[in-house]
PDB file of N, CA, C, O and CB in Angstrom:
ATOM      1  N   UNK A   1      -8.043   9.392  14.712  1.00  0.00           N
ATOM      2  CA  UNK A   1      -9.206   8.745  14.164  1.00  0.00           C
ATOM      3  C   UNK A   1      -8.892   8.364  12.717  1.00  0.00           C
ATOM      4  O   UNK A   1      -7.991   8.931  12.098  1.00  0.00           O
ATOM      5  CB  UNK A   1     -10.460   9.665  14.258  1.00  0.00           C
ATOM      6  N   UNK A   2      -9.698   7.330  12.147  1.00  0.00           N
ATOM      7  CA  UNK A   2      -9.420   6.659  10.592  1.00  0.00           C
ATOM      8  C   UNK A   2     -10.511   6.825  10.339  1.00  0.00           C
ATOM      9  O   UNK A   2     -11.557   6.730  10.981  1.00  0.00           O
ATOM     10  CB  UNK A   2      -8.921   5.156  10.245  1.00  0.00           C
ATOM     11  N   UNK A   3     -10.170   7.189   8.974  1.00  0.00           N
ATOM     12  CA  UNK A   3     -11.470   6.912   7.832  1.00  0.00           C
ATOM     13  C   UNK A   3     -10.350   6.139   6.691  1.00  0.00           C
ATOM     14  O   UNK A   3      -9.126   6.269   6.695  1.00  0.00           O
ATOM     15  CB  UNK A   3     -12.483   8.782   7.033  1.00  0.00           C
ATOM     16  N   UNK A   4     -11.124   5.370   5.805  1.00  0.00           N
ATOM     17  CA  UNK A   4     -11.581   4.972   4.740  1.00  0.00           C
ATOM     18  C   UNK A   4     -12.107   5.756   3.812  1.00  0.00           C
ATOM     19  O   UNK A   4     -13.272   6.137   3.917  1.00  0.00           O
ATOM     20  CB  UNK A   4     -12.257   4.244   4.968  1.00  0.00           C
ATOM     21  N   UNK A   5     -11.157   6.182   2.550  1.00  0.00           N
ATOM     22  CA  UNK A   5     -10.966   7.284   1.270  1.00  0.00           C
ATOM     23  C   UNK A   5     -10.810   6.447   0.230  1.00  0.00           C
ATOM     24  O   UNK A   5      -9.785   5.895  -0.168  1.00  0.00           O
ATOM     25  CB  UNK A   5      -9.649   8.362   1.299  1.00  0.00           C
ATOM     26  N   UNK A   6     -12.067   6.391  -0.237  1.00  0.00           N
ATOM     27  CA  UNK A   6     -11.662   5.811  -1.705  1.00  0.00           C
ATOM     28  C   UNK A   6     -10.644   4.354  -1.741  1.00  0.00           C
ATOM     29  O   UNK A   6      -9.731   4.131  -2.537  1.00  0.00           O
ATOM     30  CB  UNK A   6     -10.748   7.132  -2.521  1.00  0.00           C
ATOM     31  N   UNK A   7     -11.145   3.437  -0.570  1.00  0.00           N
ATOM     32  CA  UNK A   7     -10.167   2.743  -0.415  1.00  0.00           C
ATOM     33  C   UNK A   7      -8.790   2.854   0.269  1.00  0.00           C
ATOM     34  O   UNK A   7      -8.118   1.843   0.479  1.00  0.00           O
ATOM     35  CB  UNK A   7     -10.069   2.554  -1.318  1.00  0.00           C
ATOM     36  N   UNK A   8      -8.364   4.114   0.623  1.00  0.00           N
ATOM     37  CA  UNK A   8      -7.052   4.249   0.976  1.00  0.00           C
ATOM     38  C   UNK A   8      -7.625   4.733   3.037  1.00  0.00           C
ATOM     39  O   UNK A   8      -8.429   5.554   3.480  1.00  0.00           O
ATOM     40  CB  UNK A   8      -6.060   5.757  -0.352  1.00  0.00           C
ATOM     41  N   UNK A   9      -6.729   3.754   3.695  1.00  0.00           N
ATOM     42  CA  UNK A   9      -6.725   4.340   5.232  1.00  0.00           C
ATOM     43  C   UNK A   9      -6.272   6.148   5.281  1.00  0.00           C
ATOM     44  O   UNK A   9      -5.548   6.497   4.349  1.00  0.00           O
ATOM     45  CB  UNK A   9      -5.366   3.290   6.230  1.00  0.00           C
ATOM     46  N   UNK A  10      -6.645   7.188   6.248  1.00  0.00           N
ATOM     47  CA  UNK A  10      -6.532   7.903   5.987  1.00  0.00           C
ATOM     48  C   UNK A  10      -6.916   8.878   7.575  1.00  0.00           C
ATOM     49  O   UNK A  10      -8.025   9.104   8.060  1.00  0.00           O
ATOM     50  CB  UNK A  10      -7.069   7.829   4.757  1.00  0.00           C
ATOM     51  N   UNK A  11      -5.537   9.300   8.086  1.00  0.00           N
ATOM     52  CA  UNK A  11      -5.602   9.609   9.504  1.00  0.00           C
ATOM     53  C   UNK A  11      -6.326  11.037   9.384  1.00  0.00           C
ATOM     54  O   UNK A  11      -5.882  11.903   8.630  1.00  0.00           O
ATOM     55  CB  UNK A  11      -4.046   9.614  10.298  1.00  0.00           C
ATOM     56  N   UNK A  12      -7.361  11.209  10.101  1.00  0.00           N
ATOM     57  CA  UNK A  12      -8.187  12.389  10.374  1.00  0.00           C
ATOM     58  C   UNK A  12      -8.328  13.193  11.669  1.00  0.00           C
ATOM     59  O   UNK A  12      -7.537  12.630  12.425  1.00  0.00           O
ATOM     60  CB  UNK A  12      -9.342  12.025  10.119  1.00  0.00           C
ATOM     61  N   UNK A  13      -8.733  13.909  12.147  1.00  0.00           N
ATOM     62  CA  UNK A  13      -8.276  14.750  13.378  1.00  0.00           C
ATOM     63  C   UNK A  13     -10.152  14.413  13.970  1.00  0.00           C
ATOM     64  O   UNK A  13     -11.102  14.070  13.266  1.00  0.00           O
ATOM     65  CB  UNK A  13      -7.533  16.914  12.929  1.00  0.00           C
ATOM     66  N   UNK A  14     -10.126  14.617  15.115  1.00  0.00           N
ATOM     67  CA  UNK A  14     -11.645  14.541  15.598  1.00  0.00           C
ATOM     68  C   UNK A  14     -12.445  15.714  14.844  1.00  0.00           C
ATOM     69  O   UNK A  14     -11.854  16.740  14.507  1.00  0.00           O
ATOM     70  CB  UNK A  14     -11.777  14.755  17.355  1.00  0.00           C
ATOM     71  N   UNK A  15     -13.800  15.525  14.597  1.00  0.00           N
ATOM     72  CA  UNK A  15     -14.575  16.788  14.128  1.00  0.00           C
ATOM     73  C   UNK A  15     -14.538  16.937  12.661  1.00  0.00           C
ATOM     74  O   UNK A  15     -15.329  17.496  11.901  1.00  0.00           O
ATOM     75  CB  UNK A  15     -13.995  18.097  14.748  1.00  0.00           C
ATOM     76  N   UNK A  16     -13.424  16.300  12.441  1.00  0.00           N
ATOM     77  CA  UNK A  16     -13.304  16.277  10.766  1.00  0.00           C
ATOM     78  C   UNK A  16     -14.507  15.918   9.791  1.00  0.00           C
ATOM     79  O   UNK A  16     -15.158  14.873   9.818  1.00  0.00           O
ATOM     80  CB  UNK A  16     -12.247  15.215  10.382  1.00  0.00           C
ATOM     81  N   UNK A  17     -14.685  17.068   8.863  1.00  0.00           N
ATOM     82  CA  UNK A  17     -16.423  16.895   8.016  1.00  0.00           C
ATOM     83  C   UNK A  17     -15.821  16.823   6.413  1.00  0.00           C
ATOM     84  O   UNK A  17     -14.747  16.966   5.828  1.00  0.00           O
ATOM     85  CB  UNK A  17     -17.861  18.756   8.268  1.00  0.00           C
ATOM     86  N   UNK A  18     -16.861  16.590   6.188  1.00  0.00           N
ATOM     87  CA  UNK A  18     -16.775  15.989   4.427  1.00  0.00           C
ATOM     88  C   UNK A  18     -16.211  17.528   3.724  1.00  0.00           C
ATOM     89  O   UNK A  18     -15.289  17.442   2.913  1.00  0.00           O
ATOM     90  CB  UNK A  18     -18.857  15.359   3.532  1.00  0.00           C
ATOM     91  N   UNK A  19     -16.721  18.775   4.017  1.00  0.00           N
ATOM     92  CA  UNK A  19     -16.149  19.772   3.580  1.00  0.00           C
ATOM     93  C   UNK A  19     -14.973  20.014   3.701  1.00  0.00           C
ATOM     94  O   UNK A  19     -14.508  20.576   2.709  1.00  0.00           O
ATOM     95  CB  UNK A  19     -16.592  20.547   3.868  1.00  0.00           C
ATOM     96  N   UNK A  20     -14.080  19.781   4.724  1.00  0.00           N
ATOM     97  CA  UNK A  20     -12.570  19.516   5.021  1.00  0.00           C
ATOM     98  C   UNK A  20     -12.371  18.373   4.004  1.00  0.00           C
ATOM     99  O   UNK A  20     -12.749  18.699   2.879  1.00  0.00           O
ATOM    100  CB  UNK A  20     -12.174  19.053   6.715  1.00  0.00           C
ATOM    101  N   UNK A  21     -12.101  17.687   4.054  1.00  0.00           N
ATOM    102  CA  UNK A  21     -12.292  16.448   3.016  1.00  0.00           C
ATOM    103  C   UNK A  21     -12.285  16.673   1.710  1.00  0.00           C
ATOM    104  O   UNK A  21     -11.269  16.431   1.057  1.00  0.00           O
ATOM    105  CB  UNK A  21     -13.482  15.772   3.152  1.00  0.00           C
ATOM    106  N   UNK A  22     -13.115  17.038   1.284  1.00  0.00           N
ATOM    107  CA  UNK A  22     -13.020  18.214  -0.236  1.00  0.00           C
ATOM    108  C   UNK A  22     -12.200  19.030   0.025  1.00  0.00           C
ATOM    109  O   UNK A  22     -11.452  18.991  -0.952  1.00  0.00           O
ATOM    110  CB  UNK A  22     -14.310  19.183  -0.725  1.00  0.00           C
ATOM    111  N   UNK A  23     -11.808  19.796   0.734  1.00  0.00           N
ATOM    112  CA  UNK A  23     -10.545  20.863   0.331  1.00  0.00           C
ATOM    113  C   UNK A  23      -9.325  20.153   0.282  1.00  0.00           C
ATOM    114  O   UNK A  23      -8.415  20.463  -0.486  1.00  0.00           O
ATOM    115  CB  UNK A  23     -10.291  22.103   1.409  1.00  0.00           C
ATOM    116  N   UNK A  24      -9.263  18.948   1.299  1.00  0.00           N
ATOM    117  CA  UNK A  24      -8.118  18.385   1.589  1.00  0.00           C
ATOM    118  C   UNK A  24      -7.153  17.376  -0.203  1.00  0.00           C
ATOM    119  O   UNK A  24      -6.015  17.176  -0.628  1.00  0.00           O
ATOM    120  CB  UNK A  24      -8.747  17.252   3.080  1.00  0.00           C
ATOM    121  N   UNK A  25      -8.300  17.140  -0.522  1.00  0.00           N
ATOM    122  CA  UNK A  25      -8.495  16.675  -1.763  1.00  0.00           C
ATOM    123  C   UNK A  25      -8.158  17.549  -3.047  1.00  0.00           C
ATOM    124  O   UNK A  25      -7.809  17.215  -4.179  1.00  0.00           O
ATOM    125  CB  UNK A  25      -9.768  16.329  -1.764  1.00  0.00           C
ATOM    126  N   UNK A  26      -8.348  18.570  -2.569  1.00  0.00           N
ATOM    127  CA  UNK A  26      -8.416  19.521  -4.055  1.00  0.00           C
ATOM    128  C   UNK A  26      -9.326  19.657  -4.960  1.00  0.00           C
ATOM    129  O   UNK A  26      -9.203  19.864  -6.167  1.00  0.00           O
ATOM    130  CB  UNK A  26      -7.580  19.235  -4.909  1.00  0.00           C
ATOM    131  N   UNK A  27     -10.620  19.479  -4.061  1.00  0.00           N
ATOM    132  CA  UNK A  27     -11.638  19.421  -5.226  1.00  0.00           C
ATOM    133  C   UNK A  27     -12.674  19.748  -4.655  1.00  0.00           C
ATOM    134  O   UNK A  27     -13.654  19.012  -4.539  1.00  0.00           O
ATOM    135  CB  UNK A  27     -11.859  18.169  -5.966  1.00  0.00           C
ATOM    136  N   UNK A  28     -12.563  21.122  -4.144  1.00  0.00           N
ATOM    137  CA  UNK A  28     -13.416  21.965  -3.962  1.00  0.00           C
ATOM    138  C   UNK A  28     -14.184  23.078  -5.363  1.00  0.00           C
ATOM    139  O   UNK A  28     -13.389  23.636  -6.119  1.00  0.00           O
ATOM    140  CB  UNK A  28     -12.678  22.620  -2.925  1.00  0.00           C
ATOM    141  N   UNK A  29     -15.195  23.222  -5.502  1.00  0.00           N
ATOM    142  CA  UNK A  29     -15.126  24.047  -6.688  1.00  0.00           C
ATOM    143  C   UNK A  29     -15.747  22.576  -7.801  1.00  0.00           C
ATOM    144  O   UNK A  29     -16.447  22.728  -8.802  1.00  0.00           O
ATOM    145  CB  UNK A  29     -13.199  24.836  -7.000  1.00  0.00           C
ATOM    146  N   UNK A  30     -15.324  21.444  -7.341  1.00  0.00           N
ATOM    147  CA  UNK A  30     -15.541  20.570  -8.682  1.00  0.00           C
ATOM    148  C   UNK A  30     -16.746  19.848  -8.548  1.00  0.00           C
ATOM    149  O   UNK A  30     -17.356  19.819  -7.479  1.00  0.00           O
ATOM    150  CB  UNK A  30     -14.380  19.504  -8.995  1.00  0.00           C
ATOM    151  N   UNK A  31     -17.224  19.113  -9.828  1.00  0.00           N
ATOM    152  CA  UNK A  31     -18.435  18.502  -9.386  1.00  0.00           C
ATOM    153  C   UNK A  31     -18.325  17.084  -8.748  1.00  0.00           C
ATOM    154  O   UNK A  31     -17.655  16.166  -9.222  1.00  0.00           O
ATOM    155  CB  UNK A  31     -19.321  18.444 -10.519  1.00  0.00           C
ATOM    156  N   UNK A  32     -18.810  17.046  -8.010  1.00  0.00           N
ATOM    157  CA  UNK A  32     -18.404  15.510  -7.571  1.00  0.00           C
ATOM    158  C   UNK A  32     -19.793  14.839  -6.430  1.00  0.00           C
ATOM    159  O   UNK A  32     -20.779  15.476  -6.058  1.00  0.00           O
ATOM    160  CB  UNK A  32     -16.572  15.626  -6.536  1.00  0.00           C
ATOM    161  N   UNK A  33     -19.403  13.243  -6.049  1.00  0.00           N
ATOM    162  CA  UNK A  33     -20.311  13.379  -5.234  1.00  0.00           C
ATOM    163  C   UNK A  33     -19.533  12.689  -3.859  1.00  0.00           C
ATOM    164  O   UNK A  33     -18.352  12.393  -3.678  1.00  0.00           O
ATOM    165  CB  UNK A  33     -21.684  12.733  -5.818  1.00  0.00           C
ATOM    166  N   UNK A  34     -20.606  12.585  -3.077  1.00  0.00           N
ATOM    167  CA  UNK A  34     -19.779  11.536  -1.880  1.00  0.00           C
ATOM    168  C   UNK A  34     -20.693  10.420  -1.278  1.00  0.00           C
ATOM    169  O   UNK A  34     -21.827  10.708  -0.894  1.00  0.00           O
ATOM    170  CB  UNK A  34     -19.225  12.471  -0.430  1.00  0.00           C
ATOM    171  N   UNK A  35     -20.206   9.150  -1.194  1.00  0.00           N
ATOM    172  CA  UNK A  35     -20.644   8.593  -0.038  1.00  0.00           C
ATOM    173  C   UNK A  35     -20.341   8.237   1.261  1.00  0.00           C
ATOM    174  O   UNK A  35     -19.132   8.183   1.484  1.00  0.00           O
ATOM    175  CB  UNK A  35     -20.875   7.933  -0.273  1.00  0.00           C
ATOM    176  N   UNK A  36     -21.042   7.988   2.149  1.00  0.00           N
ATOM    177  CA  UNK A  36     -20.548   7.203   3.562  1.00  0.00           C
ATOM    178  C   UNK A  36     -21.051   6.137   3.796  1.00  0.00           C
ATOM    179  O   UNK A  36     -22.248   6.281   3.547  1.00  0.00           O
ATOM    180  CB  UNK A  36     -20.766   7.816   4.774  1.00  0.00           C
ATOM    181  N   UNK A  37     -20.848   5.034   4.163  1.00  0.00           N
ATOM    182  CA  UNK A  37     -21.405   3.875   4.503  1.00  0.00           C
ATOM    183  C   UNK A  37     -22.219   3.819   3.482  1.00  0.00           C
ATOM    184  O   UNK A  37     -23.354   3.379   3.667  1.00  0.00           O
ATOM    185  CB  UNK A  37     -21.982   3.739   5.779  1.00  0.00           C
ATOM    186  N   UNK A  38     -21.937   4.119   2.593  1.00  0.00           N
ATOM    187  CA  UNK A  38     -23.006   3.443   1.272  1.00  0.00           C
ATOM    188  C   UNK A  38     -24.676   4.190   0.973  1.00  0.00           C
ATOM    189  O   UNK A  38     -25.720   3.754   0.489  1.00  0.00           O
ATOM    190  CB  UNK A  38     -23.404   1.554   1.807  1.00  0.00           C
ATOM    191  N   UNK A  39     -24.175   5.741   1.646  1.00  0.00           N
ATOM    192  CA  UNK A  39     -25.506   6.543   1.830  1.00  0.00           C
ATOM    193  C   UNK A  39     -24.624   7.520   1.356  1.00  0.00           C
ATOM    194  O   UNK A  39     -23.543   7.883   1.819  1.00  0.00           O
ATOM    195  CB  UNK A  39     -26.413   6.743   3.361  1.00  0.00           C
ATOM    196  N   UNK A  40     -25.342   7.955   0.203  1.00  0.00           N
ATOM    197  CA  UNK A  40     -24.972   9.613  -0.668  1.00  0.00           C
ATOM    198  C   UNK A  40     -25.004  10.762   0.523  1.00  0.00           C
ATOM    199  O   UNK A  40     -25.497  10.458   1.609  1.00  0.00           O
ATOM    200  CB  UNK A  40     -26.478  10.174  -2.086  1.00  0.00           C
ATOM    201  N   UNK A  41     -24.560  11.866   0.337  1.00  0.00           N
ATOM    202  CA  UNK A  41     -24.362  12.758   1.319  1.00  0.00           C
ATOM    203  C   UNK A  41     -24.765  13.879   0.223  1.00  0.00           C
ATOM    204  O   UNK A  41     -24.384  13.858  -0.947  1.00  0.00           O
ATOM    205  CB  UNK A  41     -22.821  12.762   2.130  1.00  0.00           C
ATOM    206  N   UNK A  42     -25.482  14.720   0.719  1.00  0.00           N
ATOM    207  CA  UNK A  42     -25.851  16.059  -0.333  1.00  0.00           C
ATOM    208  C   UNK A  42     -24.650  17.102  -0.027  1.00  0.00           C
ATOM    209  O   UNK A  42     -24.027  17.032   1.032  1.00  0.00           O
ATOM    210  CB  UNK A  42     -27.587  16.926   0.066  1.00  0.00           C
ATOM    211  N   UNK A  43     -24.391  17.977  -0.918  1.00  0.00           N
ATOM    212  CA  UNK A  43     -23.116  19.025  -1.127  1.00  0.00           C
ATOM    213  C   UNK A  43     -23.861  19.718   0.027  1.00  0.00           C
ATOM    214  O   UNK A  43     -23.121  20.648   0.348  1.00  0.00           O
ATOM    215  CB  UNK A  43     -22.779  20.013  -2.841  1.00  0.00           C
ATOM    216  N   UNK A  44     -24.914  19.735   0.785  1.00  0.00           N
ATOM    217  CA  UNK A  44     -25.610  20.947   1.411  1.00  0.00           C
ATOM    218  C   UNK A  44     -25.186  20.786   2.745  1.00  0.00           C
ATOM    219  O   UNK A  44     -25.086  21.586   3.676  1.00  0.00           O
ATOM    220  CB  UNK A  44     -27.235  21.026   1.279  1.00  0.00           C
ATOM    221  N   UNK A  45     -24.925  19.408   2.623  1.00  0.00           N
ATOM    222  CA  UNK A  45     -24.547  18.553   4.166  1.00  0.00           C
ATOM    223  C   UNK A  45     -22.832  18.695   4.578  1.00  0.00           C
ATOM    224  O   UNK A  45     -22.270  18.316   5.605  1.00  0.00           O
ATOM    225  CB  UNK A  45     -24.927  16.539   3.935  1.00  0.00           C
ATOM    226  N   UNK A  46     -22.377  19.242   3.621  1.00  0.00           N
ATOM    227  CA  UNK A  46     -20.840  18.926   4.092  1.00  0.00           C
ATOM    228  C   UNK A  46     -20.227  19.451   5.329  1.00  0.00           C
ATOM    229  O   UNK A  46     -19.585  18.952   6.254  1.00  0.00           O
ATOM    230  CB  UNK A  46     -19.926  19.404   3.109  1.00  0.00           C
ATOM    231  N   UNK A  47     -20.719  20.822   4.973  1.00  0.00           N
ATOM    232  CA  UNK A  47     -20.307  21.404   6.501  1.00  0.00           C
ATOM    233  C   UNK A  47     -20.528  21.221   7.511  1.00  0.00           C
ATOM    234  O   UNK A  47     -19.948  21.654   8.507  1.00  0.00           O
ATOM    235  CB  UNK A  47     -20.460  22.274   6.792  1.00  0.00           C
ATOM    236  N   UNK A  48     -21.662  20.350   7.416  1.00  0.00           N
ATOM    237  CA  UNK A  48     -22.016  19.821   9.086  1.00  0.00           C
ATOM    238  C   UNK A  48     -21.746  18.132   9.630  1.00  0.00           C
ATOM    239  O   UNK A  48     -21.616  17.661  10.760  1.00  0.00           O
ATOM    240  CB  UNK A  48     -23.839  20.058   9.309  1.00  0.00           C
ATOM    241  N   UNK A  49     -21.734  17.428   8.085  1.00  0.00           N
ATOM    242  CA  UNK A  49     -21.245  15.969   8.123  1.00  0.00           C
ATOM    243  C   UNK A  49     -19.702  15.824   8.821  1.00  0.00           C
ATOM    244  O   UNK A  49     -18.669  16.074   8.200  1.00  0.00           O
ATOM    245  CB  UNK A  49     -21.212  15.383   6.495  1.00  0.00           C
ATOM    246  N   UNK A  50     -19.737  15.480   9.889  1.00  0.00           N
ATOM    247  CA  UNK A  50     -18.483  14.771  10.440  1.00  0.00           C
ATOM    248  C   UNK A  50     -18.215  13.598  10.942  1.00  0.00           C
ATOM    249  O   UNK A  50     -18.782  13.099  11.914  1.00  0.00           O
ATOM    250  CB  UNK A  50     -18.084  15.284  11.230  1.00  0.00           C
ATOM    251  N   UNK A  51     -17.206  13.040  10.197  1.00  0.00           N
ATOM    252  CA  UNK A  51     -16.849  11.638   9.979  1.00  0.00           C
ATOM    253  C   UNK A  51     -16.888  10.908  11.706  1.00  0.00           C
ATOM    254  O   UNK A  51     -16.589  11.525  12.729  1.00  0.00           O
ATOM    255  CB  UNK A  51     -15.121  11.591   9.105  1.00  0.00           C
ATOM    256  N   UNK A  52     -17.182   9.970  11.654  1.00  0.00           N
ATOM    257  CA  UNK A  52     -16.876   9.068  12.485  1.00  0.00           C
ATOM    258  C   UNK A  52     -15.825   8.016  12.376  1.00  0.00           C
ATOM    259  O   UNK A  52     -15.754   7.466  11.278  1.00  0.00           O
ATOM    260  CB  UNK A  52     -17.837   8.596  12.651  1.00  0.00           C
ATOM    261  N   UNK A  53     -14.675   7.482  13.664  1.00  0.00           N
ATOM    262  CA  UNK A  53     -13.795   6.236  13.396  1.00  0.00           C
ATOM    263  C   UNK A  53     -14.484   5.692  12.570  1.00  0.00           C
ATOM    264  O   UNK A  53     -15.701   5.802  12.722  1.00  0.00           O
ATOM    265  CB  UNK A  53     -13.437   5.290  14.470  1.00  0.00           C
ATOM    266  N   UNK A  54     -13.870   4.762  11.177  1.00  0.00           N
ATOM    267  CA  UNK A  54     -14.068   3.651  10.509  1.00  0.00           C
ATOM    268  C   UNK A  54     -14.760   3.542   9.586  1.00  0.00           C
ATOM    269  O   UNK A  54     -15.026   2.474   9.033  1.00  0.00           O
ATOM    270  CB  UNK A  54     -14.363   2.917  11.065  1.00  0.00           C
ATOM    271  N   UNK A  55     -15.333   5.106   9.137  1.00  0.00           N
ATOM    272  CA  UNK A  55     -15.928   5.541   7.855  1.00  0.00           C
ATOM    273  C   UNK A  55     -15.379   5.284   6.641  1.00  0.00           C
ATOM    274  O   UNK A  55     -14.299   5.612   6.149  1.00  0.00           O
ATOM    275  CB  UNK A  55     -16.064   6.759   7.833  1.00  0.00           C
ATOM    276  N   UNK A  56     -16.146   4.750   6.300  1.00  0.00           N
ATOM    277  CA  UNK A  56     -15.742   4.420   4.561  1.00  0.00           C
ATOM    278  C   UNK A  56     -16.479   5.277   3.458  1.00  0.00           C
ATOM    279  O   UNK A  56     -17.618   5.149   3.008  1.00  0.00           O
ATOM    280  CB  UNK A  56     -16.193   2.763   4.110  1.00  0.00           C
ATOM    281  N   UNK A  57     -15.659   6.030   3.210  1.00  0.00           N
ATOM    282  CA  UNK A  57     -15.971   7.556   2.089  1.00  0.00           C
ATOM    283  C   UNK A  57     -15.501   7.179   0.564  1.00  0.00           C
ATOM    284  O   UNK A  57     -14.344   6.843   0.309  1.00  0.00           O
ATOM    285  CB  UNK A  57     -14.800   9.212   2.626  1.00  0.00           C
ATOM    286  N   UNK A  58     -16.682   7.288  -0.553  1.00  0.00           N
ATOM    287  CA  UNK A  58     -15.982   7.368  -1.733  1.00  0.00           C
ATOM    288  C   UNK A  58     -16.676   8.365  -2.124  1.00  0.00           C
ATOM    289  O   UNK A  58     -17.901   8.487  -2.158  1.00  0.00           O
ATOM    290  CB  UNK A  58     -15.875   6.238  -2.631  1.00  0.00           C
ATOM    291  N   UNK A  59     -15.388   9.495  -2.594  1.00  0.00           N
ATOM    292  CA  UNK A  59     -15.513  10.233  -3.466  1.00  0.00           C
ATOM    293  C   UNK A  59     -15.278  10.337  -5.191  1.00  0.00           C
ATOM    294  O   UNK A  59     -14.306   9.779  -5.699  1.00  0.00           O
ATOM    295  CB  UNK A  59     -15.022  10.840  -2.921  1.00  0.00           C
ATOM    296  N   UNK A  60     -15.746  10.702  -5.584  1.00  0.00           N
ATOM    297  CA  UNK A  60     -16.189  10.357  -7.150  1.00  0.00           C
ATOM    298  C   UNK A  60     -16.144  11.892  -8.041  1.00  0.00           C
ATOM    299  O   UNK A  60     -17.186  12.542  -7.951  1.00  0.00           O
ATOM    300  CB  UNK A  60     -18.046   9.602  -7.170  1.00  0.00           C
ATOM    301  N   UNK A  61     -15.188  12.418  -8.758  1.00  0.00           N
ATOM    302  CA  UNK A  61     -16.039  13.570  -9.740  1.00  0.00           C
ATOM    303  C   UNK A  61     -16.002  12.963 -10.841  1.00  0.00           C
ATOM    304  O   UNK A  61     -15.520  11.900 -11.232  1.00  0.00           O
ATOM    305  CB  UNK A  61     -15.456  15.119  -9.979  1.00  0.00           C
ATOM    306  N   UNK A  62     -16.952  14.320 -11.577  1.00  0.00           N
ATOM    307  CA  UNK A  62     -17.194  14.027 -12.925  1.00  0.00           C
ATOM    308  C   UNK A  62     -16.140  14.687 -13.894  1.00  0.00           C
ATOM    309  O   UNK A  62     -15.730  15.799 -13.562  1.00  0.00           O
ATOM    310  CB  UNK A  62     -18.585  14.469 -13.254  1.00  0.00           C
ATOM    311  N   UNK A  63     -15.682  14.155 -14.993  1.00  0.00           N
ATOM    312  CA  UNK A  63     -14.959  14.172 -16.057  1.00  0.00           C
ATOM    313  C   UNK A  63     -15.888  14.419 -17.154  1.00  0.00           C
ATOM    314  O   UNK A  63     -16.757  13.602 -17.456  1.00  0.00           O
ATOM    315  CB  UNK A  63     -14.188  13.008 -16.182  1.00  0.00           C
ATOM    316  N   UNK A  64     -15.664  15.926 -17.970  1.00  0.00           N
ATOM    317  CA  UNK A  64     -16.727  15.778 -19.133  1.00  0.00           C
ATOM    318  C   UNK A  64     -15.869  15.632 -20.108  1.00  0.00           C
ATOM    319  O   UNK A  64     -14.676  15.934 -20.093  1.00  0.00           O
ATOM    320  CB  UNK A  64     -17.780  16.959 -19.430  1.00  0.00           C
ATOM    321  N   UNK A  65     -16.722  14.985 -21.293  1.00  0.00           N
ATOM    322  CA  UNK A  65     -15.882  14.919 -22.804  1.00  0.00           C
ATOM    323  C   UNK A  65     -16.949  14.642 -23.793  1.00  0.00           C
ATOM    324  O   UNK A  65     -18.051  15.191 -23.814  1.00  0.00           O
ATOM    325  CB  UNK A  65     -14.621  13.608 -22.950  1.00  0.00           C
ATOM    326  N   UNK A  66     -16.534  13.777 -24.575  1.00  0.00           N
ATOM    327  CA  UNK A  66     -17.305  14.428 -25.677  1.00  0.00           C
ATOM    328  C   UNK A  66     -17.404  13.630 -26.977  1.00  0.00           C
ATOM    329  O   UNK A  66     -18.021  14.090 -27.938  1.00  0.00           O
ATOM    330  CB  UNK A  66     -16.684  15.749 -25.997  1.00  0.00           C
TER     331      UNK A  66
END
């Protein structure tokens, strides 16, 4: 199965959820947000959000400064 990462194609296994996704990433722990199809996804949802073929995901964190 494919998703769509931030622009980049990106081979995924069936069942695959946005919380996999964040770990896969390395940015678990960080603040960030996500979308799918252009609909925000809450951090509450990850574990149960699983991608479908042809999803287009942007993930985004925040950078603080100053």
């Amino acid at each position: 199965m494919e998703i769509i990462v931030n622009g980049s194609q990106r081979e995924v296994p069936p069942g695959y959820t946005a919380q996999q996704l964040v770990e896969d990433l390395g940015l678990a722990g960080r603040r960030i947000a996500m979308e799918v199809n252009r609909e925000i996804v809450p951090r509450s949802d990850y574990p149960a959000r699983v991608f479908n073929d042809g999803d287009r995901v942007e993930v985004v964190h925040a950078i603080g400064g100053g």
